[in-house]
N, C-alpha and C positions, 0 to 999 in steps of 0.2 A: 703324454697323449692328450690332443688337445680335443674341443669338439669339433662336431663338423657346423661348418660356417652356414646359414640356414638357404633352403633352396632358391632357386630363383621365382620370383612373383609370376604364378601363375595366368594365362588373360581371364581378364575380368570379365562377368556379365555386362549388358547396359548400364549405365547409369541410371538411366530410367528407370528400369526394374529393380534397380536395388532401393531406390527411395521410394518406388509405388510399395515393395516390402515392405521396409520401416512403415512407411503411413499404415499398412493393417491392408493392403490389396492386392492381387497378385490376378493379373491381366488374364478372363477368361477360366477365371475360376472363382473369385468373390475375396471374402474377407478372410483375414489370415493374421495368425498373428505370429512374428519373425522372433525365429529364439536365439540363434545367433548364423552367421557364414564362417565358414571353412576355405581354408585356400592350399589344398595339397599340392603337393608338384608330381608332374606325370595324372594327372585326372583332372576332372572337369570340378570345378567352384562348387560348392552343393552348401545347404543351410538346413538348421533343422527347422519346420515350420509347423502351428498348432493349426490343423482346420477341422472343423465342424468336430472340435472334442478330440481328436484324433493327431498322435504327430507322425509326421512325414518326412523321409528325409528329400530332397530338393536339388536333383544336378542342372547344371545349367549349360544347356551342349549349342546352342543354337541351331544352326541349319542343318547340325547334323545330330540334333534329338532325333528325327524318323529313324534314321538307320539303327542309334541307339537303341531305341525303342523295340523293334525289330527283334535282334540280336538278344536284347534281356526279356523281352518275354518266351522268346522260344527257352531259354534258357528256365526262365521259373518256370515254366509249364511243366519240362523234366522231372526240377524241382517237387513238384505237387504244388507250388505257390501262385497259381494262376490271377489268383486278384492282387498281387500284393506291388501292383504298376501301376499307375496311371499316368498319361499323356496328355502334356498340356501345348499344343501346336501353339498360339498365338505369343503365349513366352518363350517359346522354348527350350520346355525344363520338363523333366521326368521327376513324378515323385513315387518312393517306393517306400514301404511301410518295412520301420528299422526291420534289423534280423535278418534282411535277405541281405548278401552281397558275397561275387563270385572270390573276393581275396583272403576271406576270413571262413573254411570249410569250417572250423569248429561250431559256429553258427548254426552246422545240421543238428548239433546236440539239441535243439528245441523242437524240430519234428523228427527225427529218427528214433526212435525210443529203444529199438534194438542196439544202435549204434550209441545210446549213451550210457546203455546197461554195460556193454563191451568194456566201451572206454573207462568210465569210473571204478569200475569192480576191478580192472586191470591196476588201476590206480591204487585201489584199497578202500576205496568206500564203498557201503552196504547200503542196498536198496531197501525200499522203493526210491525211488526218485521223482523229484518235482522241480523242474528245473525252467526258470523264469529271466529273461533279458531284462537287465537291469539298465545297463549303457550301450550304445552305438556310434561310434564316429567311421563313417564309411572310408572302407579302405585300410583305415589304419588298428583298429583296434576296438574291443567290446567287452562286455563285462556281462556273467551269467550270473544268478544266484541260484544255487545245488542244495535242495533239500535232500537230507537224505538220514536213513535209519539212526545214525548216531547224531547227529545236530546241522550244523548249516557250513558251505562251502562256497567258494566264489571261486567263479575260471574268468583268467584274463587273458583275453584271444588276440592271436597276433598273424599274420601272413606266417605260415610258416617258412617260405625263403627270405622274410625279412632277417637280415644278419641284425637289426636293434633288437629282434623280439628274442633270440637266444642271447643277447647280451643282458635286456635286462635282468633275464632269467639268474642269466648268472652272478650280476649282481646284485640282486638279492637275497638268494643264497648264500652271497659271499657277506653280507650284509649281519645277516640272519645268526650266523655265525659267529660270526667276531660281537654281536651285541649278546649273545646269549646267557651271559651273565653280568650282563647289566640291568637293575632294578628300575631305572630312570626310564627306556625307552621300550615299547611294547611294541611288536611288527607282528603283521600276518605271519602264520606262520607256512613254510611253503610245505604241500603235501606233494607232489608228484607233476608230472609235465606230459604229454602225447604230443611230442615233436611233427607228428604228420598233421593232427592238426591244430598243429599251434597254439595249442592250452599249456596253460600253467596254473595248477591248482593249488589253494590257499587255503586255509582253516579262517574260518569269519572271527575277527577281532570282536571280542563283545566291547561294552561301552555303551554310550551314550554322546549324540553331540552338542559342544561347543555351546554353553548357556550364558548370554554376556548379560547379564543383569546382575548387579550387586556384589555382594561376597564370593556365589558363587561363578561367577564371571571373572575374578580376582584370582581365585585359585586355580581355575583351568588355565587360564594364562601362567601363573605359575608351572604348572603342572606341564604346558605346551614348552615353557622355557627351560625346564627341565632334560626334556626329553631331546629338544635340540641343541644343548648344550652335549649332551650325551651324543646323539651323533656326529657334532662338528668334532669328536675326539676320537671318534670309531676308526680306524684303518680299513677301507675298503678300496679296491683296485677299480675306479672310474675315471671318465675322460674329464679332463678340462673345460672348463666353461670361463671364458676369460672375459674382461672387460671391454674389450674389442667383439666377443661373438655378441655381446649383448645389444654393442654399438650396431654391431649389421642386423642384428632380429631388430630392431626399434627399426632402421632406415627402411626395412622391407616394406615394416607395417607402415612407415611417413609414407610410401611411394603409394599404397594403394590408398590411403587417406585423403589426398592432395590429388586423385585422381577422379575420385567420385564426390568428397565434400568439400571443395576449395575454401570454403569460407572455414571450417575447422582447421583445416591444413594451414591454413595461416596464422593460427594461434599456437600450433603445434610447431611450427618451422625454428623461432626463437625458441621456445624449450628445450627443443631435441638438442640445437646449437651448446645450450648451455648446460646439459646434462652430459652431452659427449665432453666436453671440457673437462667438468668435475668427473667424473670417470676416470679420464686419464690422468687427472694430477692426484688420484688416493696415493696416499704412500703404500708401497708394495706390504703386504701380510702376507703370511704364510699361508696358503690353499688348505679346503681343510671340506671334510664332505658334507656336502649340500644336497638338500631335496629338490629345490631351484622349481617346485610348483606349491609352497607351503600358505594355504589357504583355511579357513574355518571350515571348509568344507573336506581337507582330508584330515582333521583331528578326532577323535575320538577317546573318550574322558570314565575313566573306569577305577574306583577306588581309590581314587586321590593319584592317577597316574594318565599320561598321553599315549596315545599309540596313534601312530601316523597309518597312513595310506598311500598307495598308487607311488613306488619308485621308479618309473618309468624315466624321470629325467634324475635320477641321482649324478652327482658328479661333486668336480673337486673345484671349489671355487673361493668366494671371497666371503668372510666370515662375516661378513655385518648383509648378505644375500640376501639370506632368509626372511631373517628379521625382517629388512625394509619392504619384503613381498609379505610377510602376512601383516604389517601394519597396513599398505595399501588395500590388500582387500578387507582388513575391518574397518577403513575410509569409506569403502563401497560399500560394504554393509550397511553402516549406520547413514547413510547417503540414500541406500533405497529404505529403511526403517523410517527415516525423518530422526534419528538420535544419533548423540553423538559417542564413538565407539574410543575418542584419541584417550580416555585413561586406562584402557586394555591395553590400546595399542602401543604406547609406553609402559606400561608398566613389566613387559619382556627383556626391558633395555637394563633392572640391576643386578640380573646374575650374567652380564657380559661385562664386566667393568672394563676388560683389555678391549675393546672396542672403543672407540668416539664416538659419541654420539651423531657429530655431524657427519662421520660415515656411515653411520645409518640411514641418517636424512637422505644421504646421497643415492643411497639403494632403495630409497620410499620412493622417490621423485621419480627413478627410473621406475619405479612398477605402475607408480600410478598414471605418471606417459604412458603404456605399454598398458595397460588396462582402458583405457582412454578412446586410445587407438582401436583394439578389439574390439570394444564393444558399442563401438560407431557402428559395428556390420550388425545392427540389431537391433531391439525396440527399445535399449535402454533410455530411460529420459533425456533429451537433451541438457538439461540444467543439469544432471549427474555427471555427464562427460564434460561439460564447462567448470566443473565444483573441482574434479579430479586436476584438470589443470592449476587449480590456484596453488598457491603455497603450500594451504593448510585448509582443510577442510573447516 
């Protein structure tokens, strides 16, 4: 089973709008500061954005924000959410304060209180409850954090008729499983699901994150190289992620690149050239399971052991994947720090001996293209996104 090949490029906002973003302004509303854009397919562009202390999330409908507009407030007035809209006519964007959105009903779990005593208790967990929104990505998915009588839980909210949200469910339970006498890798562990609305509930990973200073920056790495060395041996039943779907997610993000920043796009055009090359000539490896979003931000470092986060993209892919994606984002990191992260970031590479090194390199390149790209839609430094393209940081 392969994956599925990434959607088609959504239409973009202006041009205009997107760099009056970046610069910190957003037309008819003031100063703003842009945290990153989204590009779903089937809905309108939306970005997360800071104003006046507060974030927002940001669709961008144009001529036809009014009707939008319309439609979703009569909608959160139902709700009880009657401020959580506002209408920006002169850009034509709707910003709505995370937590509302009509495709993720589990979302009620933060004003119903009837409805999350229901839910959870059905689950198995004991109130009282205090239950606070951690993440939002409109449309696609959310993350709660669930206090409750016996310690701390987190739901991961999905559209319930999305067929991805009952898969990942399922593979991570199938995940769950198959590791569960293994010492090397620590995973949430899954507590219970409400299919109607689209929860899947989790036991909070204790831990601590990712400290890259010194010795112990040495060890968590260690410890991270461990833990995924441990899953690329695990048996789980997930889709393929090939070197080709990688090739069309990078083309996607070239097309919207070269649409709104030509002067980047042309820097990008030879790289992408020459990563698609080196991509196809790896010699074939044996597929092997991959987290294929493996960042310092889903580790977490508990008694000398890793425990990862968020398998939403698990799949079965190329062994040296991983790796070359969390060494691009400790490029990034040490890139917005002002230090430099490359002895972390090699130091993962000696308990892979069956890998090359240079197919590693070959999977950094692609992440840090593909990191590059992203976060051109955002206020990242421009020197940061020119750094990622060199060689080596």
């Amino acid at each position: 089973m392969t994956q599925h090949m990434p959607n088609p490029t959504p239409t973009l906002p202006p041009t205009e709008l997107i760099h009056a973003m970046i610069g910190g302004q957003l037309p008819g509303l003031g100063p703003i500061q842009l945290m990153r854009m989204h590009f779903p397919s089937g809905r309108a562009p939306h970005a997360q954005i800071l104003h006046q202390g507060q974030v927002w999330i940001l669709e961008w409908f144009g001529q036809a924000a009014a009707d939008r507009r319309d439609a979703e407030t009569e909608r959160l007035a139902r709700m009880g959410q009657p401020d959580s809209l506002r209408w920006n006519a002169k850009a034509g964007v709707l910003l709505r304060r995370p937590g509302t959105d009509a495709k993720l009903p589990g979302l009620r779990l933060l004003s119903d209180k009837e409805l999350a005593e229901r839910c959870l208790t059905d689950i198995g967990l004991k109130g009282p409850f205090t239950i606070a929104l951690v993440a939002h990505r409109l449309g696609r998915r959310a993350v709660l954090r669930i206090r409750h009588a016996d310690g701390t839980a987190y739901a991961r909210l999905r559209s319930p008729t999305a067929q991805a949200a009952a898969a990942a469910i399922a593979r991570h339970q199938s995940l769950w499983q198959a590791m569960s006498h293994n010492n090397d890798l620590r995973l949430p562990r899954p507590l219970g699901v409400d299919r109607a609305l689209g929860l899947a509930l989790y036991a909070a990973l204790p831990g601590h994150p990712m400290q890259l200073r010194g010795l112990r920056g040495f060890s968590g790495i260690d410890a991270t190289a461990r833990a995924l060395s441990a899953l690329q041996q695990s048996r789980c039943d997930a889709p393929h992620w090939t070197a080709e779907d990688e090739i069309a997610l990078l083309s996607q993000w070239e097309d919207r690149v070269i649409t709104v920043f030509p002067d980047l796009g042309h820097k990008i055009q030879p790289k992408l050239l020459s990563i698609r090359k080196a991509l196809r000539e790896l010699p074939v490896m044996e597929p092997v399971t991959c987290h294929r979003d493996l960042h310092e931000g889903q580790i977490l470092l508990f008694r000398g052991l890793a425990g990862l986060l968020d398998f939403d993209t698990l799949s079965r892919g190329d062994p040296a994947m991983d790796l070359g994606n969390l060494q691009a984002h400790l490029d990034l990191a040490g890139l917005r720090k002002d230090r430099s992260f490359a002895a972390y970031a090699t130091a993962a590479e000696r308990l892979f001996p069956q890998i090359k090194l240079s197919r590693i390199a070959v999977w950094r390149r692609v992440a840090r293209l593909r990191l590059a790209m992203l976060w051109a839609f955002s206020g990242e430094p421009r020197a940061n996104l020119s750094a990622l393209l060199e060689d080596e940081v």
